[in-house]
BAZANU-619423 format. One record per residue (C-alpha): residue number from 1; residue in three letters; x, y, z. Coordinates in steps of 0.1 Angstrom, whole numbers, m for minus. Layout:
BEGIN
<rec><k>NUM</k><r>ALA</r><u>X</u><v>Y</v><w>Z</w></rec>
...
***
This chain:
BEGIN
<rec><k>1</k><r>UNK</r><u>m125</u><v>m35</v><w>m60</w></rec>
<rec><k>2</k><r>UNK</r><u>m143</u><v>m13</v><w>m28</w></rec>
<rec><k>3</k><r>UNK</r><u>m136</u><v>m28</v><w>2</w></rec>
<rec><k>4</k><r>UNK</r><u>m143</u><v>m9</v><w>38</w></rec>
<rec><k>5</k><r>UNK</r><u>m120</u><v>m16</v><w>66</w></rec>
<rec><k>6</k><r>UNK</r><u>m137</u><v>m9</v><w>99</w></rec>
<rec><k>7</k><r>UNK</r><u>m126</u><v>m15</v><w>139</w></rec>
<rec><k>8</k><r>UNK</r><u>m155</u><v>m10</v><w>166</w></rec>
<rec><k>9</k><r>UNK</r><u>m152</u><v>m1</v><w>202</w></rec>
<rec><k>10</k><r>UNK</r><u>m175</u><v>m21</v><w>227</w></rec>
<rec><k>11</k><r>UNK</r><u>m189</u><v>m23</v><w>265</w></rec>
<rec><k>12</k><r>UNK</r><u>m172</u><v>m58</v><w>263</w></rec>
<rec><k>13</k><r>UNK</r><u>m164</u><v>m87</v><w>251</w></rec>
<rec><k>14</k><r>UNK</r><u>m195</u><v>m104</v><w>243</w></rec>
<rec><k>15</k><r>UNK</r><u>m227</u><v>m91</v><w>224</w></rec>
<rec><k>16</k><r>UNK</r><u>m244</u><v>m122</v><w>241</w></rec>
<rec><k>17</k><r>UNK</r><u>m239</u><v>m111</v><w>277</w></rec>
<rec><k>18</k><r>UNK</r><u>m255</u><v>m75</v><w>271</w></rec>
<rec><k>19</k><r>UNK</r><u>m222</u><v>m58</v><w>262</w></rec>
<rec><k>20</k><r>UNK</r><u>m230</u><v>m32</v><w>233</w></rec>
<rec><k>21</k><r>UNK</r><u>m211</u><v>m12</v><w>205</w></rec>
<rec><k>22</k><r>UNK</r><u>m205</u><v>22</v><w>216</w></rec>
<rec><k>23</k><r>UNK</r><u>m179</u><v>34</v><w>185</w></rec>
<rec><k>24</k><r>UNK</r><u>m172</u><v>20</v><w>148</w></rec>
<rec><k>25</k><r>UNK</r><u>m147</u><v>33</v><w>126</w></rec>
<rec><k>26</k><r>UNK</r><u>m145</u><v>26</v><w>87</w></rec>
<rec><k>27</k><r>UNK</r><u>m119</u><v>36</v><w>57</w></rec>
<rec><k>28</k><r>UNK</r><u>m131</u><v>28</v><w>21</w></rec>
<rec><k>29</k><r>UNK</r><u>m103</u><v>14</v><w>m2</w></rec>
<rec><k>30</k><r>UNK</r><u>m104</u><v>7</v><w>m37</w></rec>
<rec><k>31</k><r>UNK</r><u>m77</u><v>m18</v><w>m52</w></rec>
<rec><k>32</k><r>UNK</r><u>m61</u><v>m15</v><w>m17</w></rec>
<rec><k>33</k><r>UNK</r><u>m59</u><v>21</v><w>m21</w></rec>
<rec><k>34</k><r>UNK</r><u>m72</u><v>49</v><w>5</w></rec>
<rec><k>35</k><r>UNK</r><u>m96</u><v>70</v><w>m10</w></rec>
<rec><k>36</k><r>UNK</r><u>m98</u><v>97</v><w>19</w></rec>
<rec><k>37</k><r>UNK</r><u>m135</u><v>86</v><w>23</w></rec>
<rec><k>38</k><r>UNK</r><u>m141</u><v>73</v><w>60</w></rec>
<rec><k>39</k><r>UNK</r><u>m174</u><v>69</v><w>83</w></rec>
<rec><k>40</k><r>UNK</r><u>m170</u><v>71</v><w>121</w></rec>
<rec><k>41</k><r>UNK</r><u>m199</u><v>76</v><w>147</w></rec>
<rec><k>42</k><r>UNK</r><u>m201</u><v>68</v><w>189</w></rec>
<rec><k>43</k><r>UNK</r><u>m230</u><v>51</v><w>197</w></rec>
<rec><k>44</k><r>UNK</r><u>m250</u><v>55</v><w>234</w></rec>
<rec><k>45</k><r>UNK</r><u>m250</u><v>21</v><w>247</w></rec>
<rec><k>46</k><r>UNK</r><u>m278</u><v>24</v><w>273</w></rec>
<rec><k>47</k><r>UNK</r><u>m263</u><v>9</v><w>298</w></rec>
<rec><k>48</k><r>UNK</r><u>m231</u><v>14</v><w>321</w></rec>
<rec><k>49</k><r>UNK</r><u>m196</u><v>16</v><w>312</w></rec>
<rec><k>50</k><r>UNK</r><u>m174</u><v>m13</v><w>331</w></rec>
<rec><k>51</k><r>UNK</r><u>m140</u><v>0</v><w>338</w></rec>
<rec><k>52</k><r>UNK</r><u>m120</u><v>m23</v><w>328</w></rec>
<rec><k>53</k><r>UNK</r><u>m137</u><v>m14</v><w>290</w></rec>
<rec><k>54</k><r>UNK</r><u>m128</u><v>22</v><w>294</w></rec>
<rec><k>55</k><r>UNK</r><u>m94</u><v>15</v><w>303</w></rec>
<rec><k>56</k><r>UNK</r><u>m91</u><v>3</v><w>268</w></rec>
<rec><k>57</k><r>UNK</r><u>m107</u><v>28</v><w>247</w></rec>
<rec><k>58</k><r>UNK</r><u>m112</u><v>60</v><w>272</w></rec>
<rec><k>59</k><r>UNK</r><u>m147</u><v>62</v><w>261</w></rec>
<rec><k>60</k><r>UNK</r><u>m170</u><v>70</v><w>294</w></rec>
<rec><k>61</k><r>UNK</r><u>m205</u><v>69</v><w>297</w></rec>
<rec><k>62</k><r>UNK</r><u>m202</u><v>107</v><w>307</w></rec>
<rec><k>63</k><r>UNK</r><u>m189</u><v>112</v><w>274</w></rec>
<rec><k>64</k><r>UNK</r><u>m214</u><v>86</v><w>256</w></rec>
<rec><k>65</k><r>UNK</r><u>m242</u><v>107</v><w>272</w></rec>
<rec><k>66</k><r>UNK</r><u>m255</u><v>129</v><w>244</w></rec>
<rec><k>67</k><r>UNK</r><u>m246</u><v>103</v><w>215</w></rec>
<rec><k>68</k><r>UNK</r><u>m272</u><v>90</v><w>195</w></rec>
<rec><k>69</k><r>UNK</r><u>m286</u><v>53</v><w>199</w></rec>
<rec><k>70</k><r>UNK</r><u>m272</u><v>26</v><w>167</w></rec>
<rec><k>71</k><r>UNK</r><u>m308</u><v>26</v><w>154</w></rec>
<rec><k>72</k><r>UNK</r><u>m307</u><v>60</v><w>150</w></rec>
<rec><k>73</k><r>UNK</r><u>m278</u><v>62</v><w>126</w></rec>
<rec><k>74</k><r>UNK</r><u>m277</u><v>27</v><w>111</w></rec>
<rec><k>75</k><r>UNK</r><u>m288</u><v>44</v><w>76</w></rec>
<rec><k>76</k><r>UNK</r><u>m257</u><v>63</v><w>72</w></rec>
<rec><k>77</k><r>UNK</r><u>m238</u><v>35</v><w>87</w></rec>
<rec><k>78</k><r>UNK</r><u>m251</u><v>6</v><w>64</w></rec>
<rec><k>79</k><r>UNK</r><u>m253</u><v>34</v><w>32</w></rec>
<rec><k>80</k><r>UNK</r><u>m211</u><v>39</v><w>37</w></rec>
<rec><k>81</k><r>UNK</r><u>m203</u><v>2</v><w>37</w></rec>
<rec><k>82</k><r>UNK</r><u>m229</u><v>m13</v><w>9</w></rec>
<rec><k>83</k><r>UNK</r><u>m223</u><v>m47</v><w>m3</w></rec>
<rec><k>84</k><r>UNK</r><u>m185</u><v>m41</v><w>4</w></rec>
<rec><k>85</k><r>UNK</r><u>m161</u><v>m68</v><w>15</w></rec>
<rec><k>86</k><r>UNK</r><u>m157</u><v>m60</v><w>50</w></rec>
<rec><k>87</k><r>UNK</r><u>m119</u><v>m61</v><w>69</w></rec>
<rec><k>88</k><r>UNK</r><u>m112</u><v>m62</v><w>104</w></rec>
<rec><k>89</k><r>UNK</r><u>m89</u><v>m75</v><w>128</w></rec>
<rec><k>90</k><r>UNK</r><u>m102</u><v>m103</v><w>145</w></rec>
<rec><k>91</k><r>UNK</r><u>m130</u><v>m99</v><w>124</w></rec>
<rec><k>92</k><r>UNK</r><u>m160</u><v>m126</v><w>140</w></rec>
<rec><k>93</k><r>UNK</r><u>m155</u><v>m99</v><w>168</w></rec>
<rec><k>94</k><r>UNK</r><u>m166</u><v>m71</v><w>151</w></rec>
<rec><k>95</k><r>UNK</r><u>m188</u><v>m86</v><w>128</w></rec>
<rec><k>96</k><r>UNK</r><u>m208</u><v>m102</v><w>163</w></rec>
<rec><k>97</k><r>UNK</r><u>m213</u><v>m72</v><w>175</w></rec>
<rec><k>98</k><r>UNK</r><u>m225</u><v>m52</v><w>147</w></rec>
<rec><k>99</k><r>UNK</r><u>m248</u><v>m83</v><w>138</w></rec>
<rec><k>100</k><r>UNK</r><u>m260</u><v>m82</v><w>170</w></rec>
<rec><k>101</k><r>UNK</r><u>m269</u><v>m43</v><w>174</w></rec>
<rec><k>102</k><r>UNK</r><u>m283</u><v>m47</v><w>136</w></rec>
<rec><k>103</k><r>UNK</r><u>m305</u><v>m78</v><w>152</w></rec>
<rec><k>104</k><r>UNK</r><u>m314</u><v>m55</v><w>177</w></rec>
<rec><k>105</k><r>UNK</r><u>m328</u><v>m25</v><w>154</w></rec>
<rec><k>106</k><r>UNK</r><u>m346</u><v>m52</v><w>135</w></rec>
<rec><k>107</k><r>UNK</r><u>m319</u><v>m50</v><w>103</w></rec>
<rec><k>108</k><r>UNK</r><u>m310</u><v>m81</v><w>86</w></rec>
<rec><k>109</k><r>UNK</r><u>m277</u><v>m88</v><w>93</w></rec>
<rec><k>110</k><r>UNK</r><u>m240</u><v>m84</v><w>73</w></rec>
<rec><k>111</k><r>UNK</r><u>m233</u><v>m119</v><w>55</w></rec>
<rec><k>112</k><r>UNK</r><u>m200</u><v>m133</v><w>74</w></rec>
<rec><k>113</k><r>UNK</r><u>m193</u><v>m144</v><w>37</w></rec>
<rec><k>114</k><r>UNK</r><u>m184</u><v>m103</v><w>33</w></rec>
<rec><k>115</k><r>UNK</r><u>m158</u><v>m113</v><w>63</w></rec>
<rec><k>116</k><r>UNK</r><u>m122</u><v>m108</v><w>59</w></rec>
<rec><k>117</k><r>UNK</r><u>m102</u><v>m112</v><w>88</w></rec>
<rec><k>118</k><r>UNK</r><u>m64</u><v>m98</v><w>89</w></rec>
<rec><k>119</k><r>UNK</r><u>m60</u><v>m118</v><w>119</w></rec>
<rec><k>120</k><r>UNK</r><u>m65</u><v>m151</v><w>96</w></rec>
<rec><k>121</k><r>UNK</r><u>m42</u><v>m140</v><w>72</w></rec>
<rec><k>122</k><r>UNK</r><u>m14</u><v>m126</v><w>95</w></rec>
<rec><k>123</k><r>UNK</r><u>m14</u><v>m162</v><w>111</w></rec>
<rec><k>124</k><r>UNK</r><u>m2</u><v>m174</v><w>76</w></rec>
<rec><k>125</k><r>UNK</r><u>20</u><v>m157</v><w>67</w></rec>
<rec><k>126</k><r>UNK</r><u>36</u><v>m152</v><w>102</w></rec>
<rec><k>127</k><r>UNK</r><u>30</u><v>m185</v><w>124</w></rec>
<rec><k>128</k><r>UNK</r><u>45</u><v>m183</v><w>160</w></rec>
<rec><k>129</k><r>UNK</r><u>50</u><v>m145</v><w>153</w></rec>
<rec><k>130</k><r>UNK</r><u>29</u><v>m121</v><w>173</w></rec>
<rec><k>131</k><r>UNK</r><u>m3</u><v>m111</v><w>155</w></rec>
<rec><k>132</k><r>UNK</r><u>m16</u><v>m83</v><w>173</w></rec>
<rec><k>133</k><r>UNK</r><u>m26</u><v>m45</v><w>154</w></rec>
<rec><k>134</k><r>UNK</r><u>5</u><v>m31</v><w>173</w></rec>
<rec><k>135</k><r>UNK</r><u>30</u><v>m61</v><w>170</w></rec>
<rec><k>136</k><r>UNK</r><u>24</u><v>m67</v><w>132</w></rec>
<rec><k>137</k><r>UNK</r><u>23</u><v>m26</v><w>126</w></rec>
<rec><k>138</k><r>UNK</r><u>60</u><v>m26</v><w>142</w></rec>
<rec><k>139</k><r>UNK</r><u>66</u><v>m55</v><w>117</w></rec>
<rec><k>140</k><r>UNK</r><u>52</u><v>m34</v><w>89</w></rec>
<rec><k>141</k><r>UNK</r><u>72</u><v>m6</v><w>95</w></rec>
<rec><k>142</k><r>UNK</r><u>38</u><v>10</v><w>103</w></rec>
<rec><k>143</k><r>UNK</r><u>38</u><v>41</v><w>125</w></rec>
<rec><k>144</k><r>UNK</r><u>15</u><v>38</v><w>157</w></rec>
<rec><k>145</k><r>UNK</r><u>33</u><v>64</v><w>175</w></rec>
<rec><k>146</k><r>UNK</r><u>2</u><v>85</v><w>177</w></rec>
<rec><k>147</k><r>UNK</r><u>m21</u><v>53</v><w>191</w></rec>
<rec><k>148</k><r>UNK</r><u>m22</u><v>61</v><w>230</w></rec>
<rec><k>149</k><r>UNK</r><u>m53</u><v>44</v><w>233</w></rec>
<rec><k>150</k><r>UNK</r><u>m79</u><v>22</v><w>209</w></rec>
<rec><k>151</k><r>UNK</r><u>m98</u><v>39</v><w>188</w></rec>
<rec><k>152</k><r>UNK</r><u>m123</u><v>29</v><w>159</w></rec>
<rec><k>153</k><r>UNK</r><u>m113</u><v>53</v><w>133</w></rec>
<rec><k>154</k><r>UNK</r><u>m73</u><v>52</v><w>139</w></rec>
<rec><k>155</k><r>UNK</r><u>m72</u><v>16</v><w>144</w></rec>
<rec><k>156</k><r>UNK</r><u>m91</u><v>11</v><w>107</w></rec>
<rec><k>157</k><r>UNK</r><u>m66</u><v>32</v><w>96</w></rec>
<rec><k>158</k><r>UNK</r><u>m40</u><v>17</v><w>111</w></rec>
<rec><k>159</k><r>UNK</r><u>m52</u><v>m20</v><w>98</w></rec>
<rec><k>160</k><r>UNK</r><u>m65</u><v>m6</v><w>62</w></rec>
<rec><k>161</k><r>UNK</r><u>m20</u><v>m1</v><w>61</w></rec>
<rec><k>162</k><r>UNK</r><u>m16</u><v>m31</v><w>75</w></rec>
<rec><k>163</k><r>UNK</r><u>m40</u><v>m48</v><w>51</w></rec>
<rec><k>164</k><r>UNK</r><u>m20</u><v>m37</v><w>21</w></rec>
<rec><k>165</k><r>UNK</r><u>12</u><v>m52</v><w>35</w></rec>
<rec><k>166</k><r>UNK</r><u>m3</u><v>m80</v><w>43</w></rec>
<rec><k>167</k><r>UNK</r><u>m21</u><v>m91</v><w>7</w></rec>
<rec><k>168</k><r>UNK</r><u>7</u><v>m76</v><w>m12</w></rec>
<rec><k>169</k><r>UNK</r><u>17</u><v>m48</v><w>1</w></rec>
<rec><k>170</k><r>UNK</r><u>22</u><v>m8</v><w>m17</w></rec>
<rec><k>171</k><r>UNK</r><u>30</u><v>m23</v><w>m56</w></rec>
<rec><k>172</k><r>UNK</r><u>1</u><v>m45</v><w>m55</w></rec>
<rec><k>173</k><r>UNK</r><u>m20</u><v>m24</v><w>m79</w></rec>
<rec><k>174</k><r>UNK</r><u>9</u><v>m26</v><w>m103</w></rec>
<rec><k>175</k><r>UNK</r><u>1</u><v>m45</v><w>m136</w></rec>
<rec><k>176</k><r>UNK</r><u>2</u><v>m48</v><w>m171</w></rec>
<rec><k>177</k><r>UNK</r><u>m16</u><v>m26</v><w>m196</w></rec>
<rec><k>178</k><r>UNK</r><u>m52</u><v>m42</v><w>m209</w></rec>
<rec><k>179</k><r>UNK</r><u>m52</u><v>m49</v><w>m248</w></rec>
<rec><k>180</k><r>UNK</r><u>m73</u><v>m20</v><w>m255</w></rec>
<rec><k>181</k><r>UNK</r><u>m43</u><v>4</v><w>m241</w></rec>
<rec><k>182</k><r>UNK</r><u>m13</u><v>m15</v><w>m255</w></rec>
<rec><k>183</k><r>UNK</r><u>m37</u><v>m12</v><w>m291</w></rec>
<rec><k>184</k><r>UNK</r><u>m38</u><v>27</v><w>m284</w></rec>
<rec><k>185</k><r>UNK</r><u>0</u><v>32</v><w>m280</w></rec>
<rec><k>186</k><r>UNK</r><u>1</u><v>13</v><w>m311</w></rec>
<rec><k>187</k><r>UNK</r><u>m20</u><v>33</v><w>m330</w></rec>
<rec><k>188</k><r>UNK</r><u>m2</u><v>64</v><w>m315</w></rec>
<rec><k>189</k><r>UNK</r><u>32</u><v>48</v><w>m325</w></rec>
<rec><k>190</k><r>UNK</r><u>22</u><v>43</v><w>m360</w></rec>
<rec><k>191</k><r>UNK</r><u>9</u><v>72</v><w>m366</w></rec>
<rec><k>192</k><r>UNK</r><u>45</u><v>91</v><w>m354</w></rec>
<rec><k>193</k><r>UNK</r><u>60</u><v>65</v><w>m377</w></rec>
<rec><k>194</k><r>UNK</r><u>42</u><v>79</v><w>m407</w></rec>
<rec><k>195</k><r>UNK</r><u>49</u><v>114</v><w>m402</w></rec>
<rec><k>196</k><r>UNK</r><u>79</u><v>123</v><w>m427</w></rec>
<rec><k>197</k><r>UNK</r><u>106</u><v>140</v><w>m409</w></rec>
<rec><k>198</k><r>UNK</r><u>133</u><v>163</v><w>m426</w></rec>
<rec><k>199</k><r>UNK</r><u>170</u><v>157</v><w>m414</w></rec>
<rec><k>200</k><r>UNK</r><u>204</u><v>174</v><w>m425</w></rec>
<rec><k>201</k><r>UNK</r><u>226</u><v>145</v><w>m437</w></rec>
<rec><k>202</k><r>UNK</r><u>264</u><v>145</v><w>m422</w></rec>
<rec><k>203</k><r>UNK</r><u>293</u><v>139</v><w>m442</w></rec>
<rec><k>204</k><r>UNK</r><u>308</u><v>105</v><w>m423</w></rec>
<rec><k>205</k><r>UNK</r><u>335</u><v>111</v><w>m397</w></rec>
<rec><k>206</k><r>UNK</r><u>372</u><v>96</v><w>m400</w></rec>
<rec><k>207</k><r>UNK</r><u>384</u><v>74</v><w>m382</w></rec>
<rec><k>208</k><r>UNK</r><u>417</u><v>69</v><w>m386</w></rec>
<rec><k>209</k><r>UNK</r><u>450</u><v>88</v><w>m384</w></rec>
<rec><k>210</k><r>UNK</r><u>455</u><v>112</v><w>m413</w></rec>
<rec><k>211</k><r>UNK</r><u>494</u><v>112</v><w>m428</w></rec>
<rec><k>212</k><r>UNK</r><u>502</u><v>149</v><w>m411</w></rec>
<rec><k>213</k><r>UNK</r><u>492</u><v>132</v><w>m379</w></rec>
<rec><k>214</k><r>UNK</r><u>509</u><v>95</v><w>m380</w></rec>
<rec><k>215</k><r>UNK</r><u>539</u><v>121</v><w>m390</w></rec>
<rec><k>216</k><r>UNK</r><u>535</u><v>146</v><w>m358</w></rec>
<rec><k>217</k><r>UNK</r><u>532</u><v>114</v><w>m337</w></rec>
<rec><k>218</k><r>UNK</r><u>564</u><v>99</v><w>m350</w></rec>
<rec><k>219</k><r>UNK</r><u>582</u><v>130</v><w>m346</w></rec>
<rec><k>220</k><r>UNK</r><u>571</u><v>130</v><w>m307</w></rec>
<rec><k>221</k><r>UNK</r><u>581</u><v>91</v><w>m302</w></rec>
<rec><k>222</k><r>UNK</r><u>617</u><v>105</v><w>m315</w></rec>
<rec><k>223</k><r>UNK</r><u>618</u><v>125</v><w>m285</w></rec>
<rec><k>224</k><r>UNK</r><u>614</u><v>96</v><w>m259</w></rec>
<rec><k>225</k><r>UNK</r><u>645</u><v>82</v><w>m241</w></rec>
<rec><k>226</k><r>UNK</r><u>645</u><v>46</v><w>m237</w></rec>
<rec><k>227</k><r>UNK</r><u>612</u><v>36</v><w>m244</w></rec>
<rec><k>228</k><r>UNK</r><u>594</u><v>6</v><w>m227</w></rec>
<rec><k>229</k><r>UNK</r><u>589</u><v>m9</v><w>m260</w></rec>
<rec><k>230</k><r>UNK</r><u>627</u><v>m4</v><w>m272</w></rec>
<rec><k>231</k><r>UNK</r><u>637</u><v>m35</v><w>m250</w></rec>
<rec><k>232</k><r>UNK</r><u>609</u><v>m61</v><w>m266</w></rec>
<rec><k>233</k><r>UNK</r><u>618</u><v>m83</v><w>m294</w></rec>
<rec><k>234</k><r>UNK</r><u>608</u><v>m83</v><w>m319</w></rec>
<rec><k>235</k><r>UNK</r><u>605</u><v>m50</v><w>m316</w></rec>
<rec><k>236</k><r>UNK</r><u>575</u><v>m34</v><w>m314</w></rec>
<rec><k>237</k><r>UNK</r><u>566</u><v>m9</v><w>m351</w></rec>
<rec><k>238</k><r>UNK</r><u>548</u><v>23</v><w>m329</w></rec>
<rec><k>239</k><r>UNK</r><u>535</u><v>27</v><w>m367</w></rec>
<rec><k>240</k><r>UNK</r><u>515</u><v>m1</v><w>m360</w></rec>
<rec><k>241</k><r>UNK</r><u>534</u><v>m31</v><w>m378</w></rec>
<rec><k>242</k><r>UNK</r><u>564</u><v>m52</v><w>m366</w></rec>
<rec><k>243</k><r>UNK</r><u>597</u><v>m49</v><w>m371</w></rec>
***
């Protein structure tokens, strides 16, 4: 199963107000596995850069400048995700804003039934608990220690861990071999079975005392002084039988 788990960067906090998407991030998994295959791209929002926006993710319009518009690389963008599932934190955040710049360049839009939302999910199966990327990482065991600010690609891959732990975690894609394999190692196992196989036959070991050796150890009890045994009654045979 492909999925793509993908974080974006914005202007804001609503596509509705004028606030645009200015960075996406994405990781493709398969059976909640990395691949290595990722897409990432900044986006010119053409328009300014509040402050409060660039606090968050350190992207400045300065730095924005010579990035191409979303219309200009949506083919690449909407290529890499396909008819994926697609993951993200918070996800009818993400998913407004890249509706809304697809809207925009006159796309249809992504399906929200291709919407999973680890936010959802962490809320089950940790009510009360804190739910942000960086609280339920330190939960995870996750490392973050590299996340000084937001960013699209690191925070997908951040979340594409978290996603595993959270639906399962590392042994998910563990399971039991399909019919066709188990009929293989069958066939395999059969076959070894019917191969004749030449072995030198043993002469059984003994295993018991032979005479010279019951006499040796009778000679050796002789030696003893006041054995434990002397003092039981009835007395104990060392030969094995009782006296």
């Amino acid at each position: 199963m492909r999925e793509i788990v993908f974080d974006t960067e914005t202007t804001g906090l609503s596509p509705s107000n004028g606030d645009r998407l200015v960075e996406i991030g994405c990781i493709e998994i398969v059976n909640r596995v990395e691949t290595g295959r990722s897409y990432h791209a900044y986006f010119h929002p053409d328009r300014d850069m509040p402050m409060e926006a660039e606090r968050v993710h350190g992207l400045s319009i300065t730095f924005l400048s010579d990035k191409p518009r979303f219309h200009e690389s949506v083919e690449d963008l909407l290529e890499f995700i396909g008819d994926s599932p697609l993951v993200a934190h918070n996800a009818a955040f993400d998913f407004g804003f890249l509706n809304a710049e697809l809207e925009r360049c006159g796309r249809p839009i992504v399906d929200m039934a291709r919407m999973v939302d680890t936010l959802a999910i962490a809320r089950t199966r940790h009510p009360g608990a804190k739910h942000s990327l960086d609280a339920l990482c330190t939960r995870y065991g996750i490392d973050r220690s590299h996340r000084v600010k937001h960013g699209a690609l690191l925070d997908a891959q951040l979340l594409a861990q978290l996603y595993v732990e959270l639906t399962g975690g590392r042994q998910i894609g563990l399971g039991l071999a399909d019919s066709a394999a188990i009929t293989v190692t069958e066939t395999i196992v059969a076959d070894i079975a019917a191969v004749p196989v030449s072995r030198a036959i043993r002469p059984p070991r003994p295993h018991c005392a032979s005479p010279e050796e019951l006499e040796r150890h009778q000679a050796f009890v002789a030696t003893l002084v006041n054995p434990v045994w002397a003092a039981l009654a009835p007395a104990v045979d060392v030969s094995g039988g009782q006296a």
